[in-house]
N, C-alpha and C positions, 0 to 999 in steps of 0.2 A: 233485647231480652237480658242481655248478660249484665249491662247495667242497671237494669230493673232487679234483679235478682242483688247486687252487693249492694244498690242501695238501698234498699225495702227488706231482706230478710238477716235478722243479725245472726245467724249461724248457718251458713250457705258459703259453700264450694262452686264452682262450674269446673268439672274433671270432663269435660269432653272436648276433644282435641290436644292434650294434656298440656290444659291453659288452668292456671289457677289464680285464683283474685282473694287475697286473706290479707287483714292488718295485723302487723307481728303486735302489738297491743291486746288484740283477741286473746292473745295464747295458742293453745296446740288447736293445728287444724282438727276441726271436726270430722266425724264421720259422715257420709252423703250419701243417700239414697233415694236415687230419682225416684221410683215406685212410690215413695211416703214424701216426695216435696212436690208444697201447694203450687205451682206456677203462677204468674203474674206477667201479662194482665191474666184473668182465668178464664180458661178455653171453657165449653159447652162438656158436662157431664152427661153421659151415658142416659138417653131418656128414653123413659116406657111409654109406647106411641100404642094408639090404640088402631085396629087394622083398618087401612085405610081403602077409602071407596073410590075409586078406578074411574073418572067422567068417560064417557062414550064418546067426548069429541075432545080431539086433542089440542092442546093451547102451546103453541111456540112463543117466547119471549126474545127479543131482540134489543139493542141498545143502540141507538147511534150517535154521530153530531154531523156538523155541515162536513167535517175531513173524511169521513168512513161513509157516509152516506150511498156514495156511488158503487162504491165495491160491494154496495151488499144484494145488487142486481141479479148476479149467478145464483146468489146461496135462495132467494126470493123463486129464480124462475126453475130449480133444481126441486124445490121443495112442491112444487105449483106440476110439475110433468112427472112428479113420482109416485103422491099421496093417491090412494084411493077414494079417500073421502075428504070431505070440507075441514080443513083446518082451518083454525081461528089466530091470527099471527096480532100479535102486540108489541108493536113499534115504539119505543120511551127515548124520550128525548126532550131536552130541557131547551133547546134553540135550532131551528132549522130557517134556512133563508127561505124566498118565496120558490126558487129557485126547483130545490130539492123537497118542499111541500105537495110543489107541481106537480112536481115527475111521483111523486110516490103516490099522487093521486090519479092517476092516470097508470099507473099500474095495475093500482086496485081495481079498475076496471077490466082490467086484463088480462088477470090471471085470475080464474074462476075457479078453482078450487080453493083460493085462499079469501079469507075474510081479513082485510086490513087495517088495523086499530091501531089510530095515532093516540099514544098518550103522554101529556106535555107534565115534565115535573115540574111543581111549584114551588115556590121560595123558600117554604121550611126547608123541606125538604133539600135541597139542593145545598143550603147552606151546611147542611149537618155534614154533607158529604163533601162540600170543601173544608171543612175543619182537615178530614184526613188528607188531603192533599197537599196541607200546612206540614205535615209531619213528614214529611221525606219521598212522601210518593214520586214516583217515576211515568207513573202511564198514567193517561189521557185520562181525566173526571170522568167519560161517560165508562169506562172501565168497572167503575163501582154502580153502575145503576141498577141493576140489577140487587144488587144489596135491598133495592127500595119494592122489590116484587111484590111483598106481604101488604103494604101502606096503599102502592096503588091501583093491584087489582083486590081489590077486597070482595068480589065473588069468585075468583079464582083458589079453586085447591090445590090444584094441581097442576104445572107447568112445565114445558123443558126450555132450557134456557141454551141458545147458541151464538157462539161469537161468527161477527160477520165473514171473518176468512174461512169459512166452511163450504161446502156442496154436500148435500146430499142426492147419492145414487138409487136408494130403496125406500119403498115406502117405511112411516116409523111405527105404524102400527101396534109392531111387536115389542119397539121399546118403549112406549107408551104405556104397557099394557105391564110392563115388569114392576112385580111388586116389589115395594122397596122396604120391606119386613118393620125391623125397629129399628128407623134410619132418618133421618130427615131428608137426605139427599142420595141422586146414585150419579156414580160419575165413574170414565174410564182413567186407569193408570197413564200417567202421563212416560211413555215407553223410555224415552230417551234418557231420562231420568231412573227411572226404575230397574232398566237391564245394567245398571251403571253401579255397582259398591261402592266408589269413592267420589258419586253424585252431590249435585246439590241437593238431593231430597233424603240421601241419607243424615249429611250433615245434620239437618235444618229435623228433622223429624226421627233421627236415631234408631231406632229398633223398628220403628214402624216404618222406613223409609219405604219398604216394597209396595207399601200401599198409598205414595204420593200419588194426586190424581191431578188430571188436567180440567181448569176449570169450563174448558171451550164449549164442554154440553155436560147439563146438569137437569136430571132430573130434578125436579126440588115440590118439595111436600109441604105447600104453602098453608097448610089448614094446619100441619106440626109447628110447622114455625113461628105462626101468629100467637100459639100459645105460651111458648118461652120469650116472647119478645125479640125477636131475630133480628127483627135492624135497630132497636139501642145497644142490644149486646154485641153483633159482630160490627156497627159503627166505633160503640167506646172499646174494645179491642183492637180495632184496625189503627185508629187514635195512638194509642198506647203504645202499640206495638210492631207500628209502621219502618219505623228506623233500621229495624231487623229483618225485613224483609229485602229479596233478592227480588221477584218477582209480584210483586205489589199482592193485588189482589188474588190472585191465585195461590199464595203462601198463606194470607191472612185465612181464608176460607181453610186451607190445610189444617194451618193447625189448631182453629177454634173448632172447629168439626169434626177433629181425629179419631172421636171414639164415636161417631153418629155417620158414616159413609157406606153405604153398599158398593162395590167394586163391582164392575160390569164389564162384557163380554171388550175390548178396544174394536172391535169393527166399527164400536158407534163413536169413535171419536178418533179416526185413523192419523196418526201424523204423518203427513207426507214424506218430512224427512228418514222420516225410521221405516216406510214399507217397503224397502228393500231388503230388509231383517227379518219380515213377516214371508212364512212361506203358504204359498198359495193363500194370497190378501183376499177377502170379500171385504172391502171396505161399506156401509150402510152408508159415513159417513165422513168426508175427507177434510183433513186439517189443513189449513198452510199455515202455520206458525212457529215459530221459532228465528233463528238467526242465520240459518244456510242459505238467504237469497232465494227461497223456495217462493216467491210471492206472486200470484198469476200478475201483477200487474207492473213489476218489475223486470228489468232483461236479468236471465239467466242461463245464458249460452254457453255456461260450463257443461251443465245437466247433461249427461249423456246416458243416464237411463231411461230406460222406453215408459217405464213404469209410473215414473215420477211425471216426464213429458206428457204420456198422457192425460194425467190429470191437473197438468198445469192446463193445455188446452181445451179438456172439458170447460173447465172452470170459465177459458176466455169465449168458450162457443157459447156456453150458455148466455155470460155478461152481454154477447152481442143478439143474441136470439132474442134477449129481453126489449133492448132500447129500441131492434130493430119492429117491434109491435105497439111499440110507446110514440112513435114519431117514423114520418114520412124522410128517411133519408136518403136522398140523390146518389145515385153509384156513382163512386170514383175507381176509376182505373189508374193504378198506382205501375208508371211506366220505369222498370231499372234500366239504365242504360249501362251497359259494358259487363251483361252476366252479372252473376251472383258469385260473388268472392267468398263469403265464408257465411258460416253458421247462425254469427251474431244481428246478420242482413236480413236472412229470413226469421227466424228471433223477432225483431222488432218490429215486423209487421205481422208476427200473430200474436203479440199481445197488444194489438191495438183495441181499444174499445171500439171504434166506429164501426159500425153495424154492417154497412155496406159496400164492401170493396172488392174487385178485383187483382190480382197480381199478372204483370204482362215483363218477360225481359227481354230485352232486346239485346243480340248476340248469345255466346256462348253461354250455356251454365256449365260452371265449373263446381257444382254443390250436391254433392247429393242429395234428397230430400226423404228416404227414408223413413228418417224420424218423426217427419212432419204429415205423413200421409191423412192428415185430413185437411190438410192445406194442398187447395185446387191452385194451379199456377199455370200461364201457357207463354211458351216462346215463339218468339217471332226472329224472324231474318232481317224485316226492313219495316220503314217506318208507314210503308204503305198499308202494312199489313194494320196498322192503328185504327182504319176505318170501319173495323169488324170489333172492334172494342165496344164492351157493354155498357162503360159509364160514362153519365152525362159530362163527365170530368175525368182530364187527368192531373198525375201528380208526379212529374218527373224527377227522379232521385239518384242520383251514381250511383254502380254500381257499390263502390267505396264506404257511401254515407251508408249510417242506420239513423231512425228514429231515435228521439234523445224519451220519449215519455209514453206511457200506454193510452195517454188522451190525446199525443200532437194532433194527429192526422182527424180528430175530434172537434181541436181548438182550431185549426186550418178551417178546417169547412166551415163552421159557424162564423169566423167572421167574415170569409168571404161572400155567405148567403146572407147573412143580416147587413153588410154593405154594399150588396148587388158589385162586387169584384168582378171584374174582367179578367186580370192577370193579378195574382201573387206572390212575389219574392218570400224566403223566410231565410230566416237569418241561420247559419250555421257555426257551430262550435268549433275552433280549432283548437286542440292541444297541443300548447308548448310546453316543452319541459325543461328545464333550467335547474342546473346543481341538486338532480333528482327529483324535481316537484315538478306537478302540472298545472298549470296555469291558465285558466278558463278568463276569455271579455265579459263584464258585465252585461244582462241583459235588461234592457228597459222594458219590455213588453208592449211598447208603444206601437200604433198603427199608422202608420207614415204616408201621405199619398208621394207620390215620386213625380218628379220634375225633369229628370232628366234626359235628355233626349233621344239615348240607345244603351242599351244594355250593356254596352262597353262603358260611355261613359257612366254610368252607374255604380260598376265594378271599381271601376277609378277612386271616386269619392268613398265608396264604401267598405272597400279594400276587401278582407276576408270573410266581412257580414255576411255576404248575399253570392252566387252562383250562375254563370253563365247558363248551365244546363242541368241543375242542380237542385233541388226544392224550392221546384216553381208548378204554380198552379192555376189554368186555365180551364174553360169549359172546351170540351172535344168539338161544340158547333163551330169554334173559330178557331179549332187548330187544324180540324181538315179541310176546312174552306182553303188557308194556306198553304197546306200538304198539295192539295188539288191545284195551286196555281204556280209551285212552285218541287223542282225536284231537286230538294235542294239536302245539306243533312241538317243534322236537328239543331246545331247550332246557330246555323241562317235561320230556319224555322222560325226560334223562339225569338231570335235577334228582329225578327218581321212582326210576328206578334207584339213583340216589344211597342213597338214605333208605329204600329195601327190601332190599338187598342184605346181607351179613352180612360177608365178607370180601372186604375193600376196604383197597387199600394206593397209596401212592404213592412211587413212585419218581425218586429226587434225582441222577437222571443227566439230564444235558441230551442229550436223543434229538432234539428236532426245534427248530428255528427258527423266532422269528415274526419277519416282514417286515413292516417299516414303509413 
């Protein structure tokens, strides 16, 4: 903006931040008054909206691509166990695999208070909105889709539009229902920013910074907007004016829209990171966004607020509640050996996406689990006791290791059911650290069958990859067959398993962690 302004107006100052840009050829600096200077590119003026008519069924807007697609399971089955009545949800999306077509089609069967509407963007379109991407953007293309509301629901008035790291806890009935006066749009202050004077949204919008708003849910008045031209103006805008922006898309809407926002109650668009500021939170509507590692599908075993925890967990119950209605998946009994050493252990098995799991540890816990009380777990003394296990599978893990990702234990199972796997190896992380840095193996992702003749020799050729009694995974009918023939401990066990089994692979993804 500041170069838009010295080069486009010939008697213009920028006195804020006390930064000033003048050619001593001009002569005496000028006087400058923001209230009487034109801006460029030019935001949206103050428009007279005529009172708008309120549809009786509410329309949710979504945006995805193939990378977000999965995470948007929670904020889907949140919205499906809260609503009162049929909402209408509209899915935009310029490319999905067959993959994630699949599963969102088989949702839509599934959740019956929601009506699920794929809508695919077409080429104009699409290209208008990589132009901005040219200019400095930072976040993902499908970030702006929603830009393209007015073009592709052209029966739509009115819509709320939410970003996929959301949950909602209440029906939205009521903010559906909030008139948005002489406004285009209503949206909550984005907090973190706004309880903050020496913010990025003061910088970026100066007097008006208390009323920076987060763009994660927006009412939007799409019968107003179609009458100004809303996606050539906020696209040639965002174009222009991209460079300048910290936060892409959410800046650009800020400040083309400054003087056209209703501000709204923030219950409906709660950021996780800031309700701990909030006294006595009713959240409607829960964010995870920002940069605090607040991400349900992330480890964050710092977190030691109950508050936040909780609705980190919501968020993964839901995600599982979901998949677990989309598809048939086999219980795994996920077995720790040697207790549970710390926080970041049980962490990584509740943010796992797979639907279907038990937790079994074998020996002492050393962990409290408090925090985690909606995390069912049962300990055992011996490995006898494994025969009262509920899944068709275990998944033996030290106590040591965590899960490296909130789909390992996801990508695990799928390939060993789509290759009819006997036993599975998975490869584990070791970090070395060297003159401060740590230093991670390449992983191939390759599925390897194994040739070697016992789990020792195994160990030998593959050195640190793989684990004696460590992220390996067998079906429970032939590990108790063995248990029963043999009282032996779990290292002969698996070492037997090993050398009886017939189709046995190991797989060169790094799925879980060893802790030194």
């Amino acid at each position: 903006m500041i170069e838009q302004l010295v080069k486009l107006k010939a008697n213009v100052a920028w006195y804020f931040g006390n930064t000033f840009f003048w050619r001593k050829e001009r002569g005496e600096l000028p006087r400058y008054n923001l209230a009487e200077t034109e801006l460029y590119p030019p935001v949206l003026p103050k428009q007279a909206i005529s009172e708008e008519q309120i549809p009786s069924e509410i329309n949710i807007l979504l945006c995805v691509d193939d990378n977000y697609c999965s995470k948007l399971y929670a904020l889907l089955h949140s919205l499906n166990q809260t609503t009162i009545n049929e909402v209408s949800v509209y899915i935009v999306y310029r490319e999905l695999n067959v993959q994630n077509l699949t599963v969102l089609l088989k949702i839509a069967t599934q959740l019956r208070m929601l009506k699920i509407i794929p809508v695919k963007i077409d080429d104009y379109y699409y290209e208008q909105l990589r132009l901005i991407s040219l200019h400095n953007s930072k976040l993902p293309l499908s970030m702006y889709y929603r830009f393209l509301a007015t073009k592709l629901l052209p029966q739509i008035d009115r819509i709320i539009y939410l970003d996929i790291d959301m949950l909602v806890t209440a029906d939205l009935t009521t903010l559906w229902q909030t008139p948005l006066g002489n406004n285009i749009i209503g949206a909550c202050r984005d907090l973190p920013f706004t309880e903050k004077e020496n913010s990025w949204s003061y910088r970026f919008l100066g007097n008006k910074g208390n009323d920076y708003f987060n763009s994660g849910m927006l009412i939007m008045n799409l019968a107003a907007m179609r009458k100004i031209n809303f996606f050539e103006r906020i696209t040639d805008f965002t174009q222009k004016a991209a460079n300048s922006f910290l936060l892409g898309d959410q800046d650009a809407l800020n400040f083309f829209l400054q003087d056209n926002v209703k501000i709204l109650d923030s219950k409906y668009n709660m950021i996780l990171s800031y309700i701990d500021n909030i006294e006595n939170p009713r959240p409607v509507i829960v964010h995870y966004c920002g940069y605090d590692g607040l991400k349900p599908w992330e480890l964050n075993p710092h977190v030691d607020s109950k508050m936040k925890v909780k609705y980190l967990n919501c968020h993964r119950t839901n995600t599982r509640d979901l998949m677990y209605k989309i598809a048939n998946f086999p219980k795994v009994s996920i077995v720790i050996m040697g207790g549970l050493k710390e926080k970041r252990k049980l962490e990584s098995l509740l943010f796992q996406a797979y639907p279907n799991f038990e937790i079994i540890i074998l020996g002492d816990n050393a962990f409290s689990s408090e925090d985690f009380a909606d995390i069912k777990y049962s300990s055992i003394e011996s490995l006898a006791e494994l025969v009262n296990a509920q899944g068709e599978y275990f998944f033996f893990l030290d106590g040591k290791d965590y899960l490296k990702k909130y789909d390992s234990l996801l990508n695990i199972m799928t390939v060993a059911i789509n290759n009819h796997i006997d036993l599975l190896l998975t490869q584990s992380m070791e970090l070395v650290e060297k003159e401060g840095l740590f230093y991670i193996k390449k992983e191939s992702k390759q599925l390897i069958p194994i040739e070697e003749p016992s789990l020792t020799a195994f160990n030998d050729k593959h050195g640190n990859d793989g684990g004696a009694s460590s992220g390996i995974l067998c079906s429970k009918k032939d590990f108790v067959k063995f248990l029963n023939e043999n009282e032996l401990g779990i290292e002969k066990i698996l070492q037997g398993l090993y050398e009886r089994v017939l189709n046995k692979y190991y797989l060169e993804e790094i799925v879980w962690v060893k802790v030194e």
